[in-house]
C-alpha positions as CSV (number, residue, x, y, z in Angstrom):
1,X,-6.9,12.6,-3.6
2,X,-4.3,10.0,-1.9
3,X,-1.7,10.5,0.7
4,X,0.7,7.9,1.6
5,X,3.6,8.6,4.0
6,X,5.8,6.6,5.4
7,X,7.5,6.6,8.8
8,X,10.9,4.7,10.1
9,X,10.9,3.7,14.0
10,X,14.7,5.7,14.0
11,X,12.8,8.9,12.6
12,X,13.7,9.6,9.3
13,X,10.9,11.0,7.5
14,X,10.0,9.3,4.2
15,X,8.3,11.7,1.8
16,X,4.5,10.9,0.3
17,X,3.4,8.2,-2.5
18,X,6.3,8.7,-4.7
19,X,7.9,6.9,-1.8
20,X,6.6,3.8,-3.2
21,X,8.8,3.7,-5.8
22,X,11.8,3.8,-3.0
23,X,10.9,2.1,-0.4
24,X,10.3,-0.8,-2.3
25,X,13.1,-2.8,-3.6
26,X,13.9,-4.3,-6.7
27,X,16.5,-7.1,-6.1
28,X,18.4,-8.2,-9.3
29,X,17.8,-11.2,-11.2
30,X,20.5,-13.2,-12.2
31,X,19.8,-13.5,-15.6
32,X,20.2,-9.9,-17.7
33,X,17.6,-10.8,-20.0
34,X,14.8,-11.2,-16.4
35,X,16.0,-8.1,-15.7
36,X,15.4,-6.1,-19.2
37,X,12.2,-7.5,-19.1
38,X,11.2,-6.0,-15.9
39,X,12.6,-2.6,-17.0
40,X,10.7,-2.8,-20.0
41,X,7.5,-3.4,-18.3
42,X,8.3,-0.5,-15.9
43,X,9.1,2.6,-18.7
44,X,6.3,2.5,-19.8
45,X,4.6,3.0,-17.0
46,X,6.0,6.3,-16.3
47,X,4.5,7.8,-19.3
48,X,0.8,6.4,-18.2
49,X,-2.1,8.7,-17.4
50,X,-3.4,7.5,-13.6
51,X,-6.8,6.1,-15.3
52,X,-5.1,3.7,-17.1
53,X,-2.6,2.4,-14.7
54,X,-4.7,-0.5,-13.5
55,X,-5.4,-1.9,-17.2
56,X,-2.0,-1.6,-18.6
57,X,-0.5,-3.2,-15.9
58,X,-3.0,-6.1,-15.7
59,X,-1.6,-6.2,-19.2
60,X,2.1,-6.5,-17.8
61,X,1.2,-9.3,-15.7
62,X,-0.3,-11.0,-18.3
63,X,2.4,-10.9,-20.4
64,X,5.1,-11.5,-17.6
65,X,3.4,-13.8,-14.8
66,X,6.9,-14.2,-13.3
67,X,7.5,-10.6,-12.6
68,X,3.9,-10.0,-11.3
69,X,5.5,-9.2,-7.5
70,X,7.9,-7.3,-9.1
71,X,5.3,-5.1,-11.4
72,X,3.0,-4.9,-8.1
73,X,5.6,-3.5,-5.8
74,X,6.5,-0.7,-8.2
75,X,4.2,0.6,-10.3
76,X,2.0,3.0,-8.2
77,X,-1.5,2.6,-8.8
78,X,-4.7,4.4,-7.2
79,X,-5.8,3.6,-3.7
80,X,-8.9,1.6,-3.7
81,X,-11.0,1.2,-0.6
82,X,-12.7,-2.6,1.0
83,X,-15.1,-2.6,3.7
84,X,-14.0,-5.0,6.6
85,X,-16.7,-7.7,7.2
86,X,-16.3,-8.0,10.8
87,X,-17.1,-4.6,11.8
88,X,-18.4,-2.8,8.6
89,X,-15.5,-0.1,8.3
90,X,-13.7,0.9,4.9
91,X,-10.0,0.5,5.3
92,X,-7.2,1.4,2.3
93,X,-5.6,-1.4,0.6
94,X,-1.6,-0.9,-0.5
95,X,0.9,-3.0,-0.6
96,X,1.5,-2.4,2.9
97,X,-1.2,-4.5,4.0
98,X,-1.1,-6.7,0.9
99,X,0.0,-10.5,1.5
100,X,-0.7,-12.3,-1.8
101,X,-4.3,-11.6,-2.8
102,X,-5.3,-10.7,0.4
103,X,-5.4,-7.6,1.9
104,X,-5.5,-7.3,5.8
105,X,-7.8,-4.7,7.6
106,X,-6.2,-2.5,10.2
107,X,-9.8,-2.5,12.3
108,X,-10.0,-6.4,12.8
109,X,-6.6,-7.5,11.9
110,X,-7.5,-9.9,9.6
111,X,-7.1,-10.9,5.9
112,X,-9.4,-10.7,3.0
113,X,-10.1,-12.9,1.3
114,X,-9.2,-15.1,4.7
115,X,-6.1,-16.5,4.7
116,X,-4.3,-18.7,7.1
117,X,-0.6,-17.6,7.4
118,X,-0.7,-14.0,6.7
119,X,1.8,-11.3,8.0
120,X,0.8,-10.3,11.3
121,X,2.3,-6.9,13.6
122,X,3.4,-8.0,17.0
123,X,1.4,-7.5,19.6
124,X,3.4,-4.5,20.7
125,X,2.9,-2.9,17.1
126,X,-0.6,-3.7,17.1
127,X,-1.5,-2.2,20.4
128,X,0.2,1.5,18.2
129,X,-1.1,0.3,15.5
130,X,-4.9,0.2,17.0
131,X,-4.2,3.3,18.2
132,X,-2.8,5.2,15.4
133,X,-5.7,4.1,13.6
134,X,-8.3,6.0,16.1
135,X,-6.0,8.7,16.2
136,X,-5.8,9.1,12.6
137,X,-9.1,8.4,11.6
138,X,-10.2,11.5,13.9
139,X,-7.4,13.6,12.1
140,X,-8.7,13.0,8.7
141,X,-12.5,13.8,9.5
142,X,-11.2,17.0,11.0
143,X,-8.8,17.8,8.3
144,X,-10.3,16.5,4.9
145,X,-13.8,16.2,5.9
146,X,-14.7,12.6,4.8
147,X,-12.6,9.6,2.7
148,X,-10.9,7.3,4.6
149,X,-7.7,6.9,6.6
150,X,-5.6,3.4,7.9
151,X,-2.3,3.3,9.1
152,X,-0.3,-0.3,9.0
153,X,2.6,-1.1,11.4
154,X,5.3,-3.7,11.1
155,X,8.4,-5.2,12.5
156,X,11.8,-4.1,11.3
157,X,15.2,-6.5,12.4
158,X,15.8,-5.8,15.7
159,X,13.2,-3.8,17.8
160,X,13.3,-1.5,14.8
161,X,9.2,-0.9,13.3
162,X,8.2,1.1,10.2
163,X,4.6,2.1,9.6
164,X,2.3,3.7,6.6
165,X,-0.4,6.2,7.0
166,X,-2.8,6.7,4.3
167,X,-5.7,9.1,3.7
168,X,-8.1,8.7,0.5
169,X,-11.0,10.8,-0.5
170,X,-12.3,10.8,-3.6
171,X,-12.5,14.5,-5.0
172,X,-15.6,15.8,-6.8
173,X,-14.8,16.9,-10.4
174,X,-17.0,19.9,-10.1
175,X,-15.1,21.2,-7.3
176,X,-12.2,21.4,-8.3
């Protein structure tokens, strides 16, 4: 089970993790042919069963290294799960938090595997984001009773912020 919502500092709610598709944009390549390319590598996705997501877009990347942001930003794939180092908690990666091959933790604030000049909140987003997080975090153990919960901030132009909250819990086969 995976729930990703995203939320706009001017309140207008933004649906659940077909969102990702939207709220990510695809800017136009110059050349036709780029573009074709990348729509090819995207149709087929929509016909994929979710367990095979991650290998057939490996796949993609292979075959198109140049559209690898592209492919990542767009094709939805499960939510997977890291434990921070620092402090030992498991936090969500998405693309929300994503910055290359890193992914940054919302407990410690920091990127793994390290890097140096990774997107950072400002400190005003961080100090909601911190706090989000605890909030959230005691949401989800009330509400789905284990998994794991992190919510990302970020600065929009202006004083403008947008945020992603994200809940992931592994459901039992058996019980369903």
């Amino acid at each position: 089970l995976s729930l990703c919502a995203l939320a706009v500092s001017d309140e207008r709610p933004v649906s659940t993790q077909s969102t990702w598709h939207t709220a990510c944009s695809f800017q136009k390549r110059e050349m036709a042919s780029e573009v074709r390319t990348f729509e090819m590598c995207i149709e087929p996705d929509e016909a994929l069963a979710p367990a095979s997501v991650e290998t057939s877009l490996s796949g993609l990347i292979n075959l198109a290294p140049d559209l690898t942001e592209e492919l990542l930003q767009r094709v939805d794939q499960p939510l997977k799960t890291q434990t921070d180092p620092q402090n030992g908690k498991e936090y969500i990666l998405c693309d929300y938090n994503r910055d290359g091959d890193s992914y940054r933790s919302p407990w410690s604030n920091q990127y793994f595997p390290p890097m140096d000049d990774g997107f950072l909140p400002s400190d005003r987003l961080r100090d909601l984001e911190m706090r989000a997080n605890s909030i959230f975090d005691k949401y989800r153990h009330l509400y789905f009773e284990g998994g794991n919960s992190s919510v990302y901030f970020w600065d929009l132009d202006g004083s403008n912020f947008a945020s992603c909250w994200l809940v992931h819990k592994d459901v039992d086969e058996l019980a369903r």
